[in-house]
Residue frames as a rotation matrix with the C-alpha (Angstrom) as fourth column:
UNK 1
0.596 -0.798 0.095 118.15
-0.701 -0.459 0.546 119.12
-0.392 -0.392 -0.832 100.81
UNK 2
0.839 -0.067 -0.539 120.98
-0.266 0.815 -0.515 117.49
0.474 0.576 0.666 99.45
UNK 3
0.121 -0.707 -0.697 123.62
0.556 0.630 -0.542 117.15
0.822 -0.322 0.469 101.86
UNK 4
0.900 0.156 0.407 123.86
-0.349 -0.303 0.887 117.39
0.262 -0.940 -0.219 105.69
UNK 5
-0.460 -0.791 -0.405 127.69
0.167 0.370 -0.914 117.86
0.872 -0.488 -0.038 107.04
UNK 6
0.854 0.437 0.282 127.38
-0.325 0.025 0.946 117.42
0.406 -0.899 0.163 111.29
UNK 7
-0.627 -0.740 -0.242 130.38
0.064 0.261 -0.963 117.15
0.776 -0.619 -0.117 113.81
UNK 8
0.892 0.443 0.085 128.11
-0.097 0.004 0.995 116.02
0.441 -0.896 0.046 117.07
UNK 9
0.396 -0.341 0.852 129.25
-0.916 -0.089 0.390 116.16
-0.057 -0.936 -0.348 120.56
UNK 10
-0.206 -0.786 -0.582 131.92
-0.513 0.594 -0.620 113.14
0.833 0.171 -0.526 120.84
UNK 11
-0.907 -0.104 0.409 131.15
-0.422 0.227 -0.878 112.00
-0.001 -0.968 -0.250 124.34
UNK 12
-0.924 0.360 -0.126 128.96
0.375 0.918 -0.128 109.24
0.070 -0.165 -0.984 125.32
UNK 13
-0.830 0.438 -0.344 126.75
0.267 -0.228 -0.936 111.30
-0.489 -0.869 0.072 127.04
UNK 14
0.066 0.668 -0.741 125.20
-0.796 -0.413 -0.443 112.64
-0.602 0.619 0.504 123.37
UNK 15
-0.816 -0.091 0.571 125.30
0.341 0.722 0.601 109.61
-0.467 0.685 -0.558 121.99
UNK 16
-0.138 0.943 0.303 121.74
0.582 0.325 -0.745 110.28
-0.801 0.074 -0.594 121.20
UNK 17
0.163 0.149 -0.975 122.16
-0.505 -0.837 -0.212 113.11
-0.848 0.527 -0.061 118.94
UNK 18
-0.712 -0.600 -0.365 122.97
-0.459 0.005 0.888 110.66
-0.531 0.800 -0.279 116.41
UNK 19
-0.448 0.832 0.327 119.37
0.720 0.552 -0.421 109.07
-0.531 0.047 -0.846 116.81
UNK 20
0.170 0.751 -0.638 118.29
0.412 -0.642 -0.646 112.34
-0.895 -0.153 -0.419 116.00
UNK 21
-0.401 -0.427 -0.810 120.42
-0.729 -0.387 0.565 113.23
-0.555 0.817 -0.156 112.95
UNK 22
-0.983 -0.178 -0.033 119.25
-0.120 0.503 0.856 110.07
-0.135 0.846 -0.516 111.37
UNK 23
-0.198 0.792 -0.578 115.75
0.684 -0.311 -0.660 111.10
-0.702 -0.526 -0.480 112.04
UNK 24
0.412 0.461 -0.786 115.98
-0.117 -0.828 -0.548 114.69
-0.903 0.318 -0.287 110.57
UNK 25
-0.391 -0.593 -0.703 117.81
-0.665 -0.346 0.662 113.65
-0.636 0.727 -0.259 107.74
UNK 26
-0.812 0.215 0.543 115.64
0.229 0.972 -0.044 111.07
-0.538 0.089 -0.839 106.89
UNK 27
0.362 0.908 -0.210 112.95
0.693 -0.413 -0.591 113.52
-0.623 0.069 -0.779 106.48
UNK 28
0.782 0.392 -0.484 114.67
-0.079 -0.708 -0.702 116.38
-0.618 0.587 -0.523 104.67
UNK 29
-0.521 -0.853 -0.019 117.57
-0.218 0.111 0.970 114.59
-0.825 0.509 -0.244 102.57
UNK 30
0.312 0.559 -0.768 116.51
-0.915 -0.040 -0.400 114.26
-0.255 0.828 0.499 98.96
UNK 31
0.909 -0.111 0.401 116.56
0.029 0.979 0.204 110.89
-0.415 -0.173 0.893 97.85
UNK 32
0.597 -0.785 0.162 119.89
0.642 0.347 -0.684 109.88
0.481 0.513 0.711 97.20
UNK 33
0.380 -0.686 0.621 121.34
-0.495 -0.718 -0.490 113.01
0.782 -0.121 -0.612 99.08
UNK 34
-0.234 -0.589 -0.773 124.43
0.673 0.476 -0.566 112.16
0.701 -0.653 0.285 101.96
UNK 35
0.958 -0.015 0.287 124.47
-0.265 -0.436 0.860 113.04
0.112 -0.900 -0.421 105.46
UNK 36
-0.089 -0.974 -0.208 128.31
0.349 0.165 -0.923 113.26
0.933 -0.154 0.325 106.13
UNK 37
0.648 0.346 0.679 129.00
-0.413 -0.589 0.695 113.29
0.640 -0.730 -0.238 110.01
UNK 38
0.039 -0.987 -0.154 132.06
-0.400 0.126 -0.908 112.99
0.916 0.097 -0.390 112.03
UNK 39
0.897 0.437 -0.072 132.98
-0.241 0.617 0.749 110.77
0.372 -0.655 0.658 114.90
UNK 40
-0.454 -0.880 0.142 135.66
-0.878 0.468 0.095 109.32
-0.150 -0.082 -0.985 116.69
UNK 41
-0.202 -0.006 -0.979 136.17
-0.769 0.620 0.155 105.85
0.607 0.784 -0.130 116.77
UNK 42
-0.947 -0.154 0.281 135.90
-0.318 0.335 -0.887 105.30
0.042 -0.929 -0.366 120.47
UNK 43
-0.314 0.949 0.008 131.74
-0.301 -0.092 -0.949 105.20
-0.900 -0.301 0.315 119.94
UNK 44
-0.807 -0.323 -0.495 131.91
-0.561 0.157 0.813 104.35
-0.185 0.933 -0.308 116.08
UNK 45
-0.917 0.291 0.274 129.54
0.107 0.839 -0.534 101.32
-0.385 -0.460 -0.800 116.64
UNK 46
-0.447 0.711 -0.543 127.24
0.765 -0.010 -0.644 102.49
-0.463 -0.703 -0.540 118.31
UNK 47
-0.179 0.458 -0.871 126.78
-0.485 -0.811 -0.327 106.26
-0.856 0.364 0.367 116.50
UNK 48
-0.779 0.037 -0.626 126.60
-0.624 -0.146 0.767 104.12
-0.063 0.989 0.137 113.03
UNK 49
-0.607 0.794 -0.043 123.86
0.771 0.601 0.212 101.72
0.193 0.096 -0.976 114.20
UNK 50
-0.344 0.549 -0.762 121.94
0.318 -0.695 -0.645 104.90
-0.884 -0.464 0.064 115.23
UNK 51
-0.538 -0.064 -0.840 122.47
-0.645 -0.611 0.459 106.53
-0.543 0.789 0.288 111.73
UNK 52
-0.978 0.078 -0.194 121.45
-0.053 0.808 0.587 103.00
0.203 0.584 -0.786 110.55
UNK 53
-0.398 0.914 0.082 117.56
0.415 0.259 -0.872 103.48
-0.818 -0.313 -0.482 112.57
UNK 54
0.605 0.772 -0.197 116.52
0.286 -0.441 -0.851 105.90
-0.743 0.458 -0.488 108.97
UNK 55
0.166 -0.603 -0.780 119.65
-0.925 -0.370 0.088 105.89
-0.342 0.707 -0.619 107.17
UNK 56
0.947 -0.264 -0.182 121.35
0.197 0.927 -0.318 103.53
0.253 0.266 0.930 104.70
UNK 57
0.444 -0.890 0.107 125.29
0.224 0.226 0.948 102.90
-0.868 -0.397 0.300 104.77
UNK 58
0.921 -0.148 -0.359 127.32
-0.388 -0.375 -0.842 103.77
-0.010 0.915 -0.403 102.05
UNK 59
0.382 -0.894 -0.235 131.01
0.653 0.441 -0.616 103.78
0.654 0.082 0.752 103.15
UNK 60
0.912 0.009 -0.409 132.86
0.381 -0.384 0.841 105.11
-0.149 -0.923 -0.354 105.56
UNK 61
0.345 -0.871 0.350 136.12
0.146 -0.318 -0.937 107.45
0.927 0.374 0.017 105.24
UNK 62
0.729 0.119 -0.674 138.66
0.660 0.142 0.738 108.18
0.184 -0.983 0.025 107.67
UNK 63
0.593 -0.506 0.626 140.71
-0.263 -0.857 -0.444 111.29
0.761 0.099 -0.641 108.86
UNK 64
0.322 -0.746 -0.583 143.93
0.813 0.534 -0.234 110.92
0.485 -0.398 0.778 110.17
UNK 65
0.698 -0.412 0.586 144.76
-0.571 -0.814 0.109 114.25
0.432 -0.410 -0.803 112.70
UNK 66
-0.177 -0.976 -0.124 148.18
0.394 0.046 -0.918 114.16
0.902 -0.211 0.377 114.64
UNK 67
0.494 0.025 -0.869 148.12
0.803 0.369 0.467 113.75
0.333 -0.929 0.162 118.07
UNK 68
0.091 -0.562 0.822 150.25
-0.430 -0.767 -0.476 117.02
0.898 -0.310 -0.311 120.01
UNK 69
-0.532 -0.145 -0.834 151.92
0.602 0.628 -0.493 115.83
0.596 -0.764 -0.247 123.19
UNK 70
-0.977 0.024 0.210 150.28
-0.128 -0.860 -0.495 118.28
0.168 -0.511 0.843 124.83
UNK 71
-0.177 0.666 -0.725 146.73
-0.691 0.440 0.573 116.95
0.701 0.602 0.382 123.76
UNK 72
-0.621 0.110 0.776 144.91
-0.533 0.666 -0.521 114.58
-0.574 -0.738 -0.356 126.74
UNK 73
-0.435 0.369 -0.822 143.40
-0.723 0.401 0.562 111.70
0.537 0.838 0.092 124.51
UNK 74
-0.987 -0.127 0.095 142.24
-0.158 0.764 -0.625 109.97
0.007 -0.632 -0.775 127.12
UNK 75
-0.665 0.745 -0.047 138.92
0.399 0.407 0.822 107.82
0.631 0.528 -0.568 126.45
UNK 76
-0.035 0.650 -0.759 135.87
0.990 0.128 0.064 109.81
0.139 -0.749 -0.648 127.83
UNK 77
-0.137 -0.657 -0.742 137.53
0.872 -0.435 0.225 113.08
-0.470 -0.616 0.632 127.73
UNK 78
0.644 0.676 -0.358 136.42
0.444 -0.711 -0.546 114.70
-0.623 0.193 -0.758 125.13
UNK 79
0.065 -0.881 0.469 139.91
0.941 -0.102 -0.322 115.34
0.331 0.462 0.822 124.17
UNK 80
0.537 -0.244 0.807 140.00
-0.377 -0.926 -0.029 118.52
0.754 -0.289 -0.589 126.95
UNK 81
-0.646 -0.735 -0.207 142.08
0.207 0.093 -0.974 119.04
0.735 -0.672 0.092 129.90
């Protein structure tokens, strides 16, 4: 395979899923191929030392979305109401 895109669950609670993405992608990424996988930034850390148990680093990009007052951004939340 040559590239794995992934938006896991944001919340703490799945943190683990990122143990697991760097796991299966370890196993079926050709060499050199990317796992691209999105995150906030509240867990950042923590999901890239995970990726780090069977992945290397490369570099890291970053998307800027706009906020809506309406939007509850509050840490933990998930970003629902």
């Amino acid at each position: 395979m040559d590239i794995i895109i992934s938006d896991p669950p944001y919340p703490h609670q799945f943190i683990e899923c990122w143990s697991s993405l760097s796991s299966v992608a370890s196993r079926v990424l050709k060499p050199y191929g990317l796992c691209i996988a999105y995150t906030g930034k509240l867990h950042l850390d923590e999901c890239m030392a995970r990726l780090g148990e069977h992945l290397s680093f490369y570099w890291q990009m970053v998307f800027l979305q706009p906020v809506t007052p309406t939007e509850d951004v509050t840490p933990g939340t998930g970003g629902t109401r």
